[in-house]
N, C-alpha and C positions, 0 to 999 in steps of 0.2 A: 425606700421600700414600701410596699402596699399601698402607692401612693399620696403618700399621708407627709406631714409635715412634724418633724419629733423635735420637742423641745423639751429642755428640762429646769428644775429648779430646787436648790439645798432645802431640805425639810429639815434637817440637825445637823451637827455635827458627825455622826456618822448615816445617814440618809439622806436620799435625793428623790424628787419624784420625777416620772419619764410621762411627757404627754406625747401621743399618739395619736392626731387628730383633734380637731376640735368638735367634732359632732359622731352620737353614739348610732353605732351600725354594727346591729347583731353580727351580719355574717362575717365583723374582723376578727369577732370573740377568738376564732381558735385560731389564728394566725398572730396576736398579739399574746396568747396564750403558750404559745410557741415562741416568740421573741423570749419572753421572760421566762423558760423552760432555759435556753441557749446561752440568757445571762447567768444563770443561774449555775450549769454545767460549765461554762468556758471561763468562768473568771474568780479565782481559790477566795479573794479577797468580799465574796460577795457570801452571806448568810440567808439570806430571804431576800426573796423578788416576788411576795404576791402582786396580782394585776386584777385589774378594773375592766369597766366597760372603754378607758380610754387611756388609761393609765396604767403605770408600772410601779410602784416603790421600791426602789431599791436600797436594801439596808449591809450596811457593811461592817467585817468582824471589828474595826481596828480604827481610831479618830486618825491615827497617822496618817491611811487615805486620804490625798487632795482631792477631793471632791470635785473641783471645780476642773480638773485633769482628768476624774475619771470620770464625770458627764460628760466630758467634748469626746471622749475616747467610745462610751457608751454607744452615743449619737454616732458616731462614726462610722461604729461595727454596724448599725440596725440600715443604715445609709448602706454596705456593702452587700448586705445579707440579702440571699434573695431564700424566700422560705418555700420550701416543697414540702411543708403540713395538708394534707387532707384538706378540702374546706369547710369538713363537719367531723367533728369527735364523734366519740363512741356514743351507740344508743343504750342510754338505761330504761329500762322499764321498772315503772312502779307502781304496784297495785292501790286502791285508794278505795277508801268506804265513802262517798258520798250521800250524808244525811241528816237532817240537823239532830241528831244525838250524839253527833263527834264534828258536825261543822254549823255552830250555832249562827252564824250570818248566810247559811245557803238560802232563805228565805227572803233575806234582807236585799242577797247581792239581784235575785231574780225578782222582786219588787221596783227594784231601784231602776231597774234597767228594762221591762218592761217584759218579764220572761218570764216560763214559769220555771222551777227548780231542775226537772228535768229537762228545759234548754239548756239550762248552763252549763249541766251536767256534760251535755252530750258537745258544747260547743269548750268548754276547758279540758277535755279529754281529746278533742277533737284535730290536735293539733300537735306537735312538735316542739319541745321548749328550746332553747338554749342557754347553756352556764356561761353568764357572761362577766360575775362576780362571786367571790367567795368569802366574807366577812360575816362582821356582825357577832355571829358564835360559832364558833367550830363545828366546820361542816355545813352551813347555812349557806345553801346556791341562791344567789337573786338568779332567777330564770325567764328569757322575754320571746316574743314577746306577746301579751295577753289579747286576745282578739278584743277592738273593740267594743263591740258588742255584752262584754261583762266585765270591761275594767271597771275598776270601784274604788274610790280615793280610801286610803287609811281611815281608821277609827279618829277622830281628834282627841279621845280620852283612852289611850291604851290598857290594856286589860294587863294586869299584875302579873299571870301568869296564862300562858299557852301551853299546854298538855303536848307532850313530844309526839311527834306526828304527824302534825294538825298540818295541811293544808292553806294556805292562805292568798289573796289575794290583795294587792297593793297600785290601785293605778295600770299599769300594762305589765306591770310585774307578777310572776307567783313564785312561789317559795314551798318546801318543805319544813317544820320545824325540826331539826335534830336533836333538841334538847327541851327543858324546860326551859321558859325562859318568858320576860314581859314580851308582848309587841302589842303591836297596833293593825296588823292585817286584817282582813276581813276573812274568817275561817267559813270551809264549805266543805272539807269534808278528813281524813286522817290515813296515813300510811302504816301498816303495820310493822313496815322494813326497816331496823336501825338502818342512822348513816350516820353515827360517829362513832366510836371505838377507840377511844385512848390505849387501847392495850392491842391495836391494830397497827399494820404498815401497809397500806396508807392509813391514814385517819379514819377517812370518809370517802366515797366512791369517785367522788366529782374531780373535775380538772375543765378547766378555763376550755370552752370551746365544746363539750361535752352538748349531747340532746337529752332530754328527758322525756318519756312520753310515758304519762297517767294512763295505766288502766283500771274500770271500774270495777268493781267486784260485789259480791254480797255479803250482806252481815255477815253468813258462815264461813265465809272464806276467810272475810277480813280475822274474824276470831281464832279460827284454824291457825293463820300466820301466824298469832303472837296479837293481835290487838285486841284494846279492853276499850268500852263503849262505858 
């Protein structure tokens, strides 16, 4: 299926992990997003199947499951499956404050790269993301992929804490933060929009294959939504 080469391997006793290729290609995100959507609905025995940019984990309710029977059976079904998913998830839009008073590296990432703040602006807005992972912390899309032109490697000393919202960029990666939490991205600018909700179904908006596209707004707006500067 999608042809790709799927191997797997015992992560525990009750988990296994499913590779899906060996090399990361945005436009599988919603078709391998859709694999582990199918694992997840077709087999009682299975709890959680989040997925990767190339990967699957698949974790299971019960150590009774043989593993090593039900990765050959796994691989087998994904080998028959022929998938008729879209080849793009749903469009989110997100409004975003671009400014360094809620994204303190806007200056740093348009120095670094030879821009000024409003290129970057207009070239990270500029584009179409794709949700091609979901970890980290709940609700946390790695999103790709970042135009060259303002990719920008991680902080090497991470910052304690990132203000929920914040924008961020990581290499060809960006990201929205959903929560408080430390990282190490390089922040440019913040969202006003929750996207996690423990007292929600779903969680959080995202799902594997999903686009994201940034748009920019102005202070009054931003603050209007719900966001504090």
């Amino acid at each position: 299926m999608m042809g790709m080469k799927v191997n797997w391997a015992p992560v525990s006793e009750t988990s296994l992990m499913l590779y899906l290729g060996d090399e990361i290609d945005v436009k599988q995100a919603p078709l391998i997003g859709e694999v582990a959507r199918r694992i997840k609905a077709e087999h009682q025995e299975v709890c959680e199947a989040p997925a990767s940019y190339t990967s699957i984990l698949v974790q299971v309710h019960s150590p009774r499951v043989k593993l090593d029977e039900f990765g050959e059976k796994l691989v087998a079904m994904i080998g028959r499956s022929v998938v008729t998913e879209k080849a793009e998830g749903k469009l989110i839009e997100l409004p975003v404050y671009y400014h360094p008073d809620v994204g303190p590296d806007l200056e740093r990432v348009a120095c670094n790269n030879g821009l000024t703040a409003e290129e970057v602006i207009a070239i990270h807005a500029g584009r179409d993301y794709t949700v091609c992972a979901i970890g980290f912390a709940p609700g946390f899309a790695f999103l790709a992929d970042v135009d060259a032109r303002i990719a920008t490697p991680r902080h090497e000393r991470p910052r304690a804490k990132v203000v929920t919202g914040s924008v961020g960029i990581a290499d060809r990666q960006t990201a929205v933060y959903p929560m408080d939490t430390p990282g190490g991205w390089h922040l440019i600018g913040r969202c006003p929009v929750p996207l996690y909700d423990p007292g929600q179904i779903p969680l959080s908006p995202f799902e594997l294959g999903d686009r994201v596209r940034f748009v920019p707004v102005e202070r009054a707006d931003y603050i209007e939504r719900g966001g504090h500067v």
